[in-house]
N, C-alpha and C positions, 0 to 999 in steps of 0.2 A: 515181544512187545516194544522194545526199543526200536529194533528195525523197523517197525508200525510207524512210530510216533517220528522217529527225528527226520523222514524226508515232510513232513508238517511244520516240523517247527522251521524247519531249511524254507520253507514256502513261505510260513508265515515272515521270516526274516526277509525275504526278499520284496515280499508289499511292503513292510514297512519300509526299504532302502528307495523304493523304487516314487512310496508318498513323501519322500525326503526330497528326494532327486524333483520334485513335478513343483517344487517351489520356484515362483516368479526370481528370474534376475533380475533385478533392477540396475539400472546405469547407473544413477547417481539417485542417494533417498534426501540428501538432502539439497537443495537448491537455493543459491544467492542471486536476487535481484535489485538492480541500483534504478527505477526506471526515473524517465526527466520530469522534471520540473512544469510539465505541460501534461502529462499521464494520467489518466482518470483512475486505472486498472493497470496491475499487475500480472504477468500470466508463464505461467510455466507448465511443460510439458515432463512427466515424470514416465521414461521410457522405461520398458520393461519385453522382456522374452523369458516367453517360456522353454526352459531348458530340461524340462523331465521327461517321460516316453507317454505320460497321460497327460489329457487333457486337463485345463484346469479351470475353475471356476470360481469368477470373482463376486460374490454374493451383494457387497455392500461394500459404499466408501462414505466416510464422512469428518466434515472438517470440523476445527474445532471452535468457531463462531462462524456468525452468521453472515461475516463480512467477506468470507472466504467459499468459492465455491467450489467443487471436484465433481467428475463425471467422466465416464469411460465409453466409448462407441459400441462398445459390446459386453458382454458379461462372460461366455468362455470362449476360450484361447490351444487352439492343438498345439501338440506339439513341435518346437519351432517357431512358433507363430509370434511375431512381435504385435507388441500394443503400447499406448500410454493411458495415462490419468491428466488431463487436464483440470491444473488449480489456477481458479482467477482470484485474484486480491481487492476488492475495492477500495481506493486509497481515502475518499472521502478530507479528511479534515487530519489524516493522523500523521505525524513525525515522529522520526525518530525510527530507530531499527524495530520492526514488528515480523515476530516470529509465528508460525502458525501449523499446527497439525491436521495432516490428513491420515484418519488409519483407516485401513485396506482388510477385509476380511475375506481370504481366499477355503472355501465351501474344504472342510475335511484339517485347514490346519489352525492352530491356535499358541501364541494367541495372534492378533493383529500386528498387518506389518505397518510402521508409525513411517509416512513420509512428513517431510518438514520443508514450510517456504518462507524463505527468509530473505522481507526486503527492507531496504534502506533507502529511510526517502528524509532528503534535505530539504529546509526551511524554505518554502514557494518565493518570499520575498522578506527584507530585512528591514525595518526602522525603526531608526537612530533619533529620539526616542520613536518610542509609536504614540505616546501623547503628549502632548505640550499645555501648557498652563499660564494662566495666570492668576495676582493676587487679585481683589475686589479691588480696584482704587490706585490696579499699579499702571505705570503711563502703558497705552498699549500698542507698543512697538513689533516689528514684527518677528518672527521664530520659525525656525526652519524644522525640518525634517528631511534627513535623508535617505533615501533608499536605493538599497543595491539589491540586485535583479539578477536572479540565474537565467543564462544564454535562452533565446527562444520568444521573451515575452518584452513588448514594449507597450508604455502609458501612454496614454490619450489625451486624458483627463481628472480633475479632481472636481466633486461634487460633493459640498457640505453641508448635511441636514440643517443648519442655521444661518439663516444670512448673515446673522452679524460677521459670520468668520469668513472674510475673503482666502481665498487661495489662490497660488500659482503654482502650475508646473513646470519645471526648466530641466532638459538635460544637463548632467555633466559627463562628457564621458558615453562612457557605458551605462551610466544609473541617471539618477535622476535630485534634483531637489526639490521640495513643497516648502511654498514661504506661504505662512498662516499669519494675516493681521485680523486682530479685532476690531468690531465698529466702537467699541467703550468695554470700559470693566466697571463698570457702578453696579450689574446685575448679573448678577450669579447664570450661568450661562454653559452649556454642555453640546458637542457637537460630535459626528461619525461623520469621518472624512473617505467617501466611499470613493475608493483609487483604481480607477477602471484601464485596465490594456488589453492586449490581444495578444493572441502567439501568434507564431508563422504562416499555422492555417486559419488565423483568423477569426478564432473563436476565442469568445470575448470570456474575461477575471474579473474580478473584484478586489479589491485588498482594504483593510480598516486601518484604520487613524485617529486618534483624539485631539479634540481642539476644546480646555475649561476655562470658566472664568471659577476662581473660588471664592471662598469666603476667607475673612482674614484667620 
């Protein structure tokens, strides 16, 4: 009975060694991106080989918001056979380090393999303040704002939803000044100082600014 049974259980140990061994390599699971200051999207490629003597199949990937996409060229893989996961990032409006999971559901194992894209994205443009003010009845002299600019993008122009608030734009440098005067401060008064430049290819920004008259 024994001599029956244990070239079985020698078999059975060997599918399991062999569905152990048909696990995805991955190169690297988790990946850092810095991209510039001009980048709409972030994108990484999460390479992978299969290194088992079976075939294997990737059933399902999925990230973990909506801002984040994955997708693979193919679903199974021979043995051998290299592949990636491409994760794009939409960067939209976010700063600051944004972390994100994709996990990976390969058909027989469990649980899911968790990849991770990790970008750092610094502050588009900087100003010192970003709104300027006045009192109701203060004299109204003028007030600057300045703004420092990461490599890539240059101002144009300022355009202020109020007339009362003239503007000017001046280089200094690298960056730039905005000198804001008021037409009067008698009347309570609120303006978006809509800060228009271009990058390198030409493709046009936006940036905001505050210009108040307040109450006392």
């Amino acid at each position: 009975m024994n001599r029956i049974l244990f070239p079985f259980w020698a078999l059975l140990g060997m599918v399991v060694c062999a569905q152990a061994q048909s696990a995805l390599r991955w190169d690297n699971k988790i990946i850092e991106l810095q991209p510039g200051p001009t980048e709409k999207t972030a994108r990484a490629d999460f390479n992978f080989t299969n290194a088992g003597q079976q075939p294997v199949t990737i059933d399902r990937v999925r990230s973990s918001c909506g801002c984040t996409t994955a997708s693979l060229d193919k679903k199974t893989y021979q043995p051998g056979e290299k592949g990636h996961i491409t994760a794009v990032f939409t960067i939209g409006s976010r700063k600051g380090t944004q972390a994100k999971s994709i996990s990976v559901n390969v058909r027989g194992e469990n649980p899911a393999t968790l990849l991770t894209l990790v970008t750092h994205l610094g502050e588009p443009i900087k100003l010192e303040p970003s709104l300027v003010f006045w009192r109701s009845g203060e004299a109204p002299h003028a007030k600057t704002i300045s703004v420092k600019l990461p490599s890539g993008i240059r101002l144009t122009r300022v355009v202020s939803s109020d007339s009362n608030f003239a503007t000017k734009l001046e280089p200094v440098g690298e960056n730039y000044r905005i000198t804001i005067t008021p037409g009067g401060t008698a009347q309570k008064a609120t303006a978006v100082l809509n800060i228009q430049g271009l990058t390198r290819s030409n493709e046009p920004r936006t940036f905001q600014a505050y210009a108040q008259v307040k109450g006392q």
